[in-house]
Structure formats: C-alpha cells, structure tokens
C-alpha positions as CSV (number, residue, x, y, z in Angstrom):
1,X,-3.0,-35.1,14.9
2,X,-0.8,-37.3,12.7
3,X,2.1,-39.5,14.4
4,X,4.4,-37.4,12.5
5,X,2.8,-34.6,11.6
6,X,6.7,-32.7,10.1
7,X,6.2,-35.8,7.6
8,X,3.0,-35.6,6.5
9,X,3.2,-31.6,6.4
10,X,6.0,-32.1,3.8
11,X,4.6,-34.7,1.8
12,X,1.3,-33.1,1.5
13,X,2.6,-29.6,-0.1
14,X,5.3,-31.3,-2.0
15,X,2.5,-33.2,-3.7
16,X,-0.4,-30.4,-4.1
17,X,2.0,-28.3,-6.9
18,X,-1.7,-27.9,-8.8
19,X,-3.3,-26.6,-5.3
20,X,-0.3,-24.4,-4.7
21,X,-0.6,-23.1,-8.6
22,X,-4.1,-22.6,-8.7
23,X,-4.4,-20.3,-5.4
24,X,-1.4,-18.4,-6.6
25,X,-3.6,-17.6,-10.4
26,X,-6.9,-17.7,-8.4
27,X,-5.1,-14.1,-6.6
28,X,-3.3,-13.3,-10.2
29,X,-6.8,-12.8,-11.5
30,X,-7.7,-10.2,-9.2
31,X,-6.4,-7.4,-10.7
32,X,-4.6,-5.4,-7.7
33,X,-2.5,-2.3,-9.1
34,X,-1.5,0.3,-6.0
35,X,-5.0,2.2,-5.5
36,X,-7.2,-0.8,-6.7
37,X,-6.6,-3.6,-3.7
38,X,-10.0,-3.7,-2.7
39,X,-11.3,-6.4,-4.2
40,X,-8.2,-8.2,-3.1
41,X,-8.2,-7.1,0.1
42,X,-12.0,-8.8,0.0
43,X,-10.5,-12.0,-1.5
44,X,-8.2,-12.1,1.5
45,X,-11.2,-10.9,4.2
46,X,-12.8,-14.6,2.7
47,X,-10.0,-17.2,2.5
48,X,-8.9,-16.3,6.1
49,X,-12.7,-16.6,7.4
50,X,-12.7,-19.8,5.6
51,X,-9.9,-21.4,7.2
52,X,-10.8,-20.4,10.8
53,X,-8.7,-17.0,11.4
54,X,-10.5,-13.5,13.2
55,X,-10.3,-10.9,10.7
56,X,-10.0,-7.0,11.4
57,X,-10.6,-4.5,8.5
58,X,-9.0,-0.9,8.8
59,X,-8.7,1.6,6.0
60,X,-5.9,4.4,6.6
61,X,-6.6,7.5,8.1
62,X,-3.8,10.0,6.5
63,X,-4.9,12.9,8.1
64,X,-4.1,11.1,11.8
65,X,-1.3,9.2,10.2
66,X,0.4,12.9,9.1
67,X,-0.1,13.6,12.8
68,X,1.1,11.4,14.8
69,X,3.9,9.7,11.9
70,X,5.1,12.9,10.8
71,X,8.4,11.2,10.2
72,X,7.4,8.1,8.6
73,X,4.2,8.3,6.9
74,X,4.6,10.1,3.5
75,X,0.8,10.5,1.6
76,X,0.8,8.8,-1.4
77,X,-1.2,9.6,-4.4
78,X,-4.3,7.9,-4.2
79,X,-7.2,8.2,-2.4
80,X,-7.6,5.8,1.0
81,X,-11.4,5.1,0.8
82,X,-12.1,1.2,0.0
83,X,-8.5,0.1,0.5
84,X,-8.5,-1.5,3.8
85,X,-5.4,-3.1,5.3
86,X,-6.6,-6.8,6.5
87,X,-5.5,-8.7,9.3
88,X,-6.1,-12.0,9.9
89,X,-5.5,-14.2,13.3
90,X,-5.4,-17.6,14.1
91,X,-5.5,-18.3,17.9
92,X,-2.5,-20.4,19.0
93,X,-3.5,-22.6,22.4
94,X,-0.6,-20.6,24.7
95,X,3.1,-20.3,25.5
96,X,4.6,-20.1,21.8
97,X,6.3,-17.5,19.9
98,X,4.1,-15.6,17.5
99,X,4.6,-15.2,14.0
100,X,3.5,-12.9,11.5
101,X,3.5,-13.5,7.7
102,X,3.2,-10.0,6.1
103,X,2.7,-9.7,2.5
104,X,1.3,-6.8,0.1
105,X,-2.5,-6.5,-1.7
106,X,-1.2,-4.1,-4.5
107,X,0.8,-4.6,-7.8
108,X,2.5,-2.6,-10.3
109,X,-0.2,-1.8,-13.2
110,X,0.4,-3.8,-16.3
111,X,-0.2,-3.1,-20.0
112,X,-2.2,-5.9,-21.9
113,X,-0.5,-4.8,-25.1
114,X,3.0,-4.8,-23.8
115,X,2.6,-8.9,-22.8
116,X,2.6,-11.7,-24.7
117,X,0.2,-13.6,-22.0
118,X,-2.7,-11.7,-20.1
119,X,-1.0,-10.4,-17.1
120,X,-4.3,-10.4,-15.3
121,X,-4.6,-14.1,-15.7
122,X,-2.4,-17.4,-14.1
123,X,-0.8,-18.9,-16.9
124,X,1.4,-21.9,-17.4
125,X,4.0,-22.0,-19.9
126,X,6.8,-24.6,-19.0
127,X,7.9,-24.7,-15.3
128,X,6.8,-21.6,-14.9
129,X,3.5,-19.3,-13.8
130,X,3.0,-15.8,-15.8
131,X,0.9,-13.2,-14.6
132,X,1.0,-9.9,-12.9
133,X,2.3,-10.4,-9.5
134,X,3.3,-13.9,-9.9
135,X,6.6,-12.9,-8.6
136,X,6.2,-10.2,-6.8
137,X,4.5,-11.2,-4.9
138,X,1.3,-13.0,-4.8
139,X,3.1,-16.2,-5.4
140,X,4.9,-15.7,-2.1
141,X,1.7,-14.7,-0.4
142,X,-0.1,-17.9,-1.9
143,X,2.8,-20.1,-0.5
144,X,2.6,-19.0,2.3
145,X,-1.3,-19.4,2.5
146,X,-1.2,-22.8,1.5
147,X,1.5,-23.6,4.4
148,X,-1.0,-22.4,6.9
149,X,-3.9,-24.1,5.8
150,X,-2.2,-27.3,5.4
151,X,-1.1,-27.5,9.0
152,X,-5.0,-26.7,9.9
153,X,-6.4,-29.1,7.5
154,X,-4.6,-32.0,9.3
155,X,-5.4,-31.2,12.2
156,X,-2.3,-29.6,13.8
157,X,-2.7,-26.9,16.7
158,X,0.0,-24.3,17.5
159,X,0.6,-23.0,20.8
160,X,2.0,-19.2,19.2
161,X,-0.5,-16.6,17.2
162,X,-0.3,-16.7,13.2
163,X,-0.9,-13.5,12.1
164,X,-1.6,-12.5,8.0
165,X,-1.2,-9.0,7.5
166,X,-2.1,-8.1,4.1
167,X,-1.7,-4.4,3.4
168,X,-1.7,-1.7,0.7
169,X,0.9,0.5,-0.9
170,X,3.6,-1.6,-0.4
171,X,4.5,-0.5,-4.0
172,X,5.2,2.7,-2.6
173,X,6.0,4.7,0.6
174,X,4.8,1.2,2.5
175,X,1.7,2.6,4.0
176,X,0.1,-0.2,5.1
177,X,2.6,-1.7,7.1
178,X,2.9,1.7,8.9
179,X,-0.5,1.6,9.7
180,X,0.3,-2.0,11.2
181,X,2.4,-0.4,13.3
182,X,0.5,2.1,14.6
183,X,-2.3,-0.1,15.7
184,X,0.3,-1.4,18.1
185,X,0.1,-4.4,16.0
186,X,3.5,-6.8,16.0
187,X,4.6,-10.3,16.1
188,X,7.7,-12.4,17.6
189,X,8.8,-12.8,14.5
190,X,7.8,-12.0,10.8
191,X,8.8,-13.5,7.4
192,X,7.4,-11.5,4.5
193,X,7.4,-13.5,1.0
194,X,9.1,-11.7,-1.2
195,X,10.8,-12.6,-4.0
196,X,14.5,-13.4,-3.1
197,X,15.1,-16.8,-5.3
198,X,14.8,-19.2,-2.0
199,X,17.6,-16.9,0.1
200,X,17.1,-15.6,2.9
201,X,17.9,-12.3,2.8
202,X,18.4,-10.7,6.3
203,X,18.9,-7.2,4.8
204,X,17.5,-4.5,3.5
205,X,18.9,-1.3,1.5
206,X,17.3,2.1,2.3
207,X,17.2,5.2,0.1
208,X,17.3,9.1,0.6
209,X,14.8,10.9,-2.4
210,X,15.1,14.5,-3.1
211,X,13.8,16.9,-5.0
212,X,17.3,19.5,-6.6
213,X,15.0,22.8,-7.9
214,X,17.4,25.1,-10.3
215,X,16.7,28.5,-10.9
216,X,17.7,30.0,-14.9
217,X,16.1,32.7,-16.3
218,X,12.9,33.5,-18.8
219,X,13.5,34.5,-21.9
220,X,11.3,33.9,-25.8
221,X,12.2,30.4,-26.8
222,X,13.6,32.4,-30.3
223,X,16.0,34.1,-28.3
224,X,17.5,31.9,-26.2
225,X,20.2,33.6,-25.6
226,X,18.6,35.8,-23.6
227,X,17.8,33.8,-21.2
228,X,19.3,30.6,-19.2
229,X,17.3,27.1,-19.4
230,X,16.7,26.0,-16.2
231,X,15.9,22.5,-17.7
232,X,19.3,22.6,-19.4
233,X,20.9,23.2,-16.2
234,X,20.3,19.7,-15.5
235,X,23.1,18.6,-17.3
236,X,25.3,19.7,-14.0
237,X,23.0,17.3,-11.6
238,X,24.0,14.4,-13.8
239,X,27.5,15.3,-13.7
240,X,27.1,15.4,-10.1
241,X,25.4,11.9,-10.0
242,X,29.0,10.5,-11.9
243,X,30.8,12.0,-9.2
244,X,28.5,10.9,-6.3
245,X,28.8,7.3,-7.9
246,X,32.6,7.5,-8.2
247,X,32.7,7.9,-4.1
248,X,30.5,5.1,-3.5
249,X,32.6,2.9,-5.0
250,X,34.9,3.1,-2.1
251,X,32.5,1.9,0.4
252,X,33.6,-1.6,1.6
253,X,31.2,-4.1,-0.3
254,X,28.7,-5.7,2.1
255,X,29.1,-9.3,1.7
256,X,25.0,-9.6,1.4
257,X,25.5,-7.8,-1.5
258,X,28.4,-9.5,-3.3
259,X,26.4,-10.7,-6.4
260,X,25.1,-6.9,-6.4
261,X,27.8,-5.0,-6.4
262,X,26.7,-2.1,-8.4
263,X,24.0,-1.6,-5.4
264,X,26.3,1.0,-3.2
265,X,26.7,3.1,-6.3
266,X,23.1,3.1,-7.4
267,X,22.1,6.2,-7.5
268,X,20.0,8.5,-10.7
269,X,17.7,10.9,-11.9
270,X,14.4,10.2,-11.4
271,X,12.3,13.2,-12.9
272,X,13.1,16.3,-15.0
273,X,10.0,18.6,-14.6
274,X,10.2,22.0,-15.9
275,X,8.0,23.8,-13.2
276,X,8.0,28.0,-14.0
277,X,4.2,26.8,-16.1
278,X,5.5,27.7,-19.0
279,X,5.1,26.4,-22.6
280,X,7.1,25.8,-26.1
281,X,7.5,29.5,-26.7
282,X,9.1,30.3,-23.2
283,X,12.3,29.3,-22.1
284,X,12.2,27.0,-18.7
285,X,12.9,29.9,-15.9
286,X,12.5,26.9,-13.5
287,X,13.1,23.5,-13.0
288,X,12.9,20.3,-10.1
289,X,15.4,16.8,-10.7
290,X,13.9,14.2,-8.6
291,X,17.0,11.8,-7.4
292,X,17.5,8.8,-5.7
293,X,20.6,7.2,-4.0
294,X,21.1,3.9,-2.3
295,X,21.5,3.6,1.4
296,X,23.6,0.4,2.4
297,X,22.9,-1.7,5.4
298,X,24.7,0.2,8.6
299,X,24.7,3.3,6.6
300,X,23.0,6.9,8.2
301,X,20.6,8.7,5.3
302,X,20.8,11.4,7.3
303,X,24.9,11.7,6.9
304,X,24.3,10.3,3.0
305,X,22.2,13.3,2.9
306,X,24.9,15.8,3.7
307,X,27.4,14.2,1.5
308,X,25.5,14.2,-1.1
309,X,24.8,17.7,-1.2
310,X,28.6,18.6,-0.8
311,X,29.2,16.5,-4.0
312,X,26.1,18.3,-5.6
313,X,27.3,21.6,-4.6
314,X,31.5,21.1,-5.9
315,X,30.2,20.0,-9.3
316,X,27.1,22.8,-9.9
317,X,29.5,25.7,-9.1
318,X,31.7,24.8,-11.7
319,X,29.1,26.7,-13.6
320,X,28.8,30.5,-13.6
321,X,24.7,30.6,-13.5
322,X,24.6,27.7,-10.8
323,X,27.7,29.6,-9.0
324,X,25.1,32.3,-8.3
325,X,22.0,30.8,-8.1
326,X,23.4,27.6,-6.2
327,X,20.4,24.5,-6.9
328,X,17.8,24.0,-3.3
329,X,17.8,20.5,-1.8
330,X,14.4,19.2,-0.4
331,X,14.4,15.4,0.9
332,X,11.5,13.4,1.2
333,X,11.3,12.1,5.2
334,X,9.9,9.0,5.2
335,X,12.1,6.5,8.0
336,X,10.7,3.4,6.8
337,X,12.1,3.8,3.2
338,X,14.7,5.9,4.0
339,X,16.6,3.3,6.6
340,X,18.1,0.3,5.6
341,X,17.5,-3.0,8.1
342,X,19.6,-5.9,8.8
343,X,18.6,-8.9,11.1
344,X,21.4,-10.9,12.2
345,X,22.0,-14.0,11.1
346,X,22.4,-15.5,14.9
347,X,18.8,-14.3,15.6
348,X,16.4,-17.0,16.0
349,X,14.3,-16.1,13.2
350,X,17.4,-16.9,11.0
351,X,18.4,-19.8,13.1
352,X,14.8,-21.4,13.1
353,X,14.0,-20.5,9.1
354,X,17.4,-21.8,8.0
355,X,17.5,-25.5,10.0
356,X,13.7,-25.4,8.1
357,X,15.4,-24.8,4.9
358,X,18.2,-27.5,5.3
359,X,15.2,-30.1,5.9
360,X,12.9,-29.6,3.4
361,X,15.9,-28.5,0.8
362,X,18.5,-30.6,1.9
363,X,21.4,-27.9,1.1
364,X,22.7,-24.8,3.3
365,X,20.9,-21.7,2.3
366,X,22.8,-18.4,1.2
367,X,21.9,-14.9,2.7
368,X,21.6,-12.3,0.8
369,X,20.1,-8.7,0.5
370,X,17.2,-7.4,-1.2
371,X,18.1,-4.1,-2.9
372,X,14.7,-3.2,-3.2
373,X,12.6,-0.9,-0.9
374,X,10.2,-3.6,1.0
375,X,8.0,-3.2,4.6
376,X,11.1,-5.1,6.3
377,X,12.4,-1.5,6.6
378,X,9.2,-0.3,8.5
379,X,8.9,-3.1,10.5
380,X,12.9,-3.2,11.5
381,X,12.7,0.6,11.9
382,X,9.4,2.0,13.1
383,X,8.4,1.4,16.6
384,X,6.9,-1.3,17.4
385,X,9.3,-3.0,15.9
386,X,9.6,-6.8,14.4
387,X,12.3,-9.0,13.7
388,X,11.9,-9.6,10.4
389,X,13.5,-11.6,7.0
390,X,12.5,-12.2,3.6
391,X,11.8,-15.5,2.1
392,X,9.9,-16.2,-0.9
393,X,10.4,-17.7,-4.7
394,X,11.6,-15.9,-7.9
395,X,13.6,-13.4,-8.7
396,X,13.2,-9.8,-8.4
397,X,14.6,-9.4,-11.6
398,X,11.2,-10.4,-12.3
399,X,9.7,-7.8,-10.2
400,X,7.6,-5.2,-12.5
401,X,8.6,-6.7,-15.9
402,X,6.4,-7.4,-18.4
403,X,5.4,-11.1,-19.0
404,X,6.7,-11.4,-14.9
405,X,6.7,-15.4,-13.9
406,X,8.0,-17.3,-11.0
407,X,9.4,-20.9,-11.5
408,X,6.3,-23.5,-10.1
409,X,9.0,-25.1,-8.0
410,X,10.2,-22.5,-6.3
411,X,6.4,-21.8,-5.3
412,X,6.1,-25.4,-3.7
413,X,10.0,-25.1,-2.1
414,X,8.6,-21.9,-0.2
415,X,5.4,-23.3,0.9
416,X,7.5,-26.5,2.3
417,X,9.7,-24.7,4.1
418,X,7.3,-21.8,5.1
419,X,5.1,-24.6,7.0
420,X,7.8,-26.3,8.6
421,X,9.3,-23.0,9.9
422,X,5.4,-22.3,11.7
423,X,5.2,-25.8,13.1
424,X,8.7,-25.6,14.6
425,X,8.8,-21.6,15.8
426,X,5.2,-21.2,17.1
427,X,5.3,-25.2,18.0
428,X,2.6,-27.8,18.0
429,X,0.6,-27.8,20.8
C-alpha cells in the first residue's frame, strides 16, 4: 500500500481524464433504453468480475413482487425476461461501514435523426462528452467505477463492503431498486451518481399520478350538438390545474429548492385519451386525463391527494355536464415515487461526502434537491431502508435531451471525490 495512499488516489484519477472518458463512451455504446439493459447489465456482470467483486444476477419476478409489494411495486410495460438487476461485492477485511454505489442500466431511447452526433456513441466535442446517457447517468456510474478500481489497483484494502447495484427501470416506476430491497439487500450508506452538477443533493421530490376519467355523451360527429365531448370536457381539468398551481404557490419554498422555485407548483396534464373506442364519426362519450403534481420534501401524497381532488372538484362543477356527471379520480400507488426523501445534512453520509468534497475541490459544496423521480425515494422510503444522497456530474437539464453531454471535468471531479469518500467512510484497512 502507498505511504499516502489519499495522495496518490487523487493524483492518479485527476490524471487518467482519457481512462475516465473512455469507460464512460465504452458504456455509451451499449445501447440501454428501459427494456433493452441486458446487454448492459452483461457489460456490468464483466467489469466487476474483472476487478475482483462477487456478482449475483436476479431478473424480477412481478408476479411475487405484485404480492408481497402491493404498495410499492407498480408493473411497468415491458416484459422482465433478460433484464437482470446485477450486484456486485467487494469483500471489505472487517469492522467498517459499508457503502453502496447504486446506479441505473436503462436510458431514455434516442432518435438518430433528431441528433447532431450518434447518441449511441462517446463523442468529444470541446470539454464536453455527447452521447445517450452521458449525463444521465452512465457518466456518473463510470466515475464512480473508476474510483473503485483505482483504490484496488494500488493496492488499497477497505475494512467496509462496496456494493455496485446496477438495476433496471430506473427510468420509470424504479423497479430494480425495489427488487434490491426485497432481497433484504442494503448498505450503511449509499451515494447514487446522478446528475446534480457536483451538489450534493440530500433531497428528493415525490409525485402523486392519477388518472381523472370524464363521462359526456355519444352523439354522430355531424351533430354534435347532440351530444357532449367528453374529450372537450378536458378543458375544465386544465382549469383546475391553474388553480391547483395558484395554491402551491403559498407553500413555504424549501431552501433546497431555491434555484427551482417553480418545483412546488409543478404540476400538468400528462395524457388526453379518448377511451369510449370510438372513431372520427362518433363523438368521444368517454375520456381519461393522466396528471401529475409535485410532492415537496416533508410533504404527505396522501393529503396532496385529497386536496387536489377538492380543487378538481370546485372548478369541474362550475360546469353543468361535470356538475352531474362529477369526473372519477384513480391514483397510481407506487411509495417509492410517490414520497419524497430528505437526508439530513448532519448525517454522516453528508458529513463524510462533503469534508471529501472540500479536499479534492477545495471550496464548500451547496446542497440542493433533485426535482426528478430517482431510486433515493425507494431506498429512503421502502423498508430496508438506506441512507442515501446524490452525487454525480452534469446537469439534469441535460437529462433526456437530445445531443445530452456532460462536461469531461465534472466526470473526473466526481470520480476524485467519489474515491476519497470510499477510502475515508469504509476506511483502509
């Protein structure tokens, strides 16, 4: 083991930026859209084999999971065969605190046409790596990987666990994390690499999802005034929304939040299905509004739920039709997305990462929250539970976009501080 083995940890990543960018396009290139992680899921299987971790292989089982997670797991629309969560472990030598880093296999799908670079391909341009999931979040999940291995190649033995969880459907109802969980599977700690532009963001929003259906009445599309469009009716649930918003804006604004403070009103219409089977000639007897609303940190979904509804319900039966065929609320349960989570910034997770940050950095970092769904809720939520943060490069601005990049030294500031957090919270043995 090196006489200074801090030192040598830092100077090594802070020199291998065209290691760190090359692992980071080497998992670019494996095309990983939600359903497809397989062969990334097999990349992941390989790398931890070849830098001494035990791996375990489990696909999800969602008829058990609808059993025995009734509240939490929500089937998503793909089909579970050859998309195995992995886990990897590396064997600390005894009487350290374990961490886990967690990250997710899948991407959003991306359009060739709709880039001006091949989004299933690492490319530079500038100071900064394009490609599908170079921010969110295979550039995380490839600092992180380099952090570990780095600490292994010279040598350097932990006395806590390292666990890598890689799992599926993250971009989603975050399956695979649930499926973590119910393995019994948790950690002293977890950091999951997400893109929060080097904060570390100790909260989470939640969201409640509904389905409004609304009832009108059939009638030959030449006559519609015979009839009442259902579809039309919609209008009233976007009225609603205005009014919903208009509330929200006299929540106290969380200080996490403070450069986002248009998250405690977000809130929209996600879907307008017209669902009586009809075609052009009939007019819609029946339609569904999918909505979403934000769930702040501290906030219940449960009581968001119920207010909601009463806003809903005082602008629909303003109108005559709605007045006597009042709109039917169904939410989506799902606790994991629908809670927000918070980890306090005196927990030791924060205290450890942010006395990591100040070293390799050499500034105070800001906390922040992410206002995107992310597995901290399941693991922060869903028993067993993990204290958990978010750390990683780029912006989640960048999250989803076409042409998506994250800044090359934002990739090689996370792997720096990522490796001095292991070394210093699972210590060297």
């Amino acid at each position: 083991m090196p006489d200074n083995p801090n030192s040598k940890i830092q100077s090594t990543i802070l020199s291998s930026e065209a290691k760190i960018v090359s692992l980071t396009s080497e998992m670019i290139e494996i095309a990983s859209p939600t359903g497809q992680e397989g062969k990334m899921a097999a990349w992941l299987t390989e790398w931890l084999r070849s830098n001494n971790f035990k791996t375990e292989s489990f696909e999800i089982d969602p008829a058990t999971m609808e059993k025995t997670h009734k509240d939490t797991f929500f089937r998503w629309h793909f089909p579970y065969a050859d998309r195995p969560n992995i886990l990897g472990k590396l064997k600390g030598t005894g009487n350290g605190k374990s961490l886990m880093i967690n990250f997710h296999l899948d991407v959003v799908d991306a359009s060739p046409d709709d880039w001006g670079v091949d989004p299933w391909k690492g490319t530079v341009k500038g100071d900064a790596l394009f490609g599908r999931g170079a921010c969110d979040m295979k550039g995380g999940a490839a600092a992180a990987l380099f952090a570990i291995k780095t600490i292994s190649d010279l040598g350097i033995r932990l006395k806590g666990d390292v666990l890598v969880a890689g799992v599926i459907e993250e971009e989603g109802p975050g399956n695979g994390t649930l499926a973590l969980q119910a393995k019994g599977i948790t950690a002293d700690a977890c950091i999951i690499p997400e893109p929060t532009n080097l904060t570390l963001a100790v909260g989470v929003t939640g969201g409640i999802y509904g389905f409004i259906s609304l009832t009108g009445k059939s009638a030959h599309s030449t006559t519609p005034w015979n009839g009442v469009n259902a579809v039309e009716k919609a209008f009233h649930i976007q009225k609603g929304l205005e009014s919903w918003k208009k509330t929200r804006k006299d929540i106290p604004l969380d200080p996490l939040f403070i450069d986002e403070p248009e998250t405690r009103t977000a809130a929209h219409i996600v879907s307008i299905d017209r669902t009586d089977g009809g075609l052009v000639g009939k007019i819609p007897s029946s339609a569904c509004v999918m909505v979403r609303s934000t769930v702040m940190p501290g906030e219940d979904p449960d009581e968001m739920i119920k207010a909601f509804e009463k806003t809903m319900v005082a602008q629909t039966i303003k109108d005559p039709w709605l007045a006597e065929h009042p709109p039917i609320f169904t939410w989506i349960k799902m606790e994991g997305r629908n809670r927000p989570a918070e980890l306090s910034q005196d927990h030791p997770l924060s205290r450890c990462l942010k006395k990591s940050y100040e070293r390799v950095i050499g500034a105070a970092p800001k906390y922040t929250g992410l206002v995107s769904p992310a597995d901290m809720q399941q693991l922060m939520n869903i028993q067993p539970t993990t204290p958990t943060l978010m750390f990683g490069p780029g912006s989640i601005y960048q999250a989803h976009t076409d042409d998506e990049f994250v800044p090359i030294k934002e990739l090689v500031q996370t792997s720096a501080v990522i490796a001095d957090f292991i070394v210093n919270w699972c210590e060297i043995s």
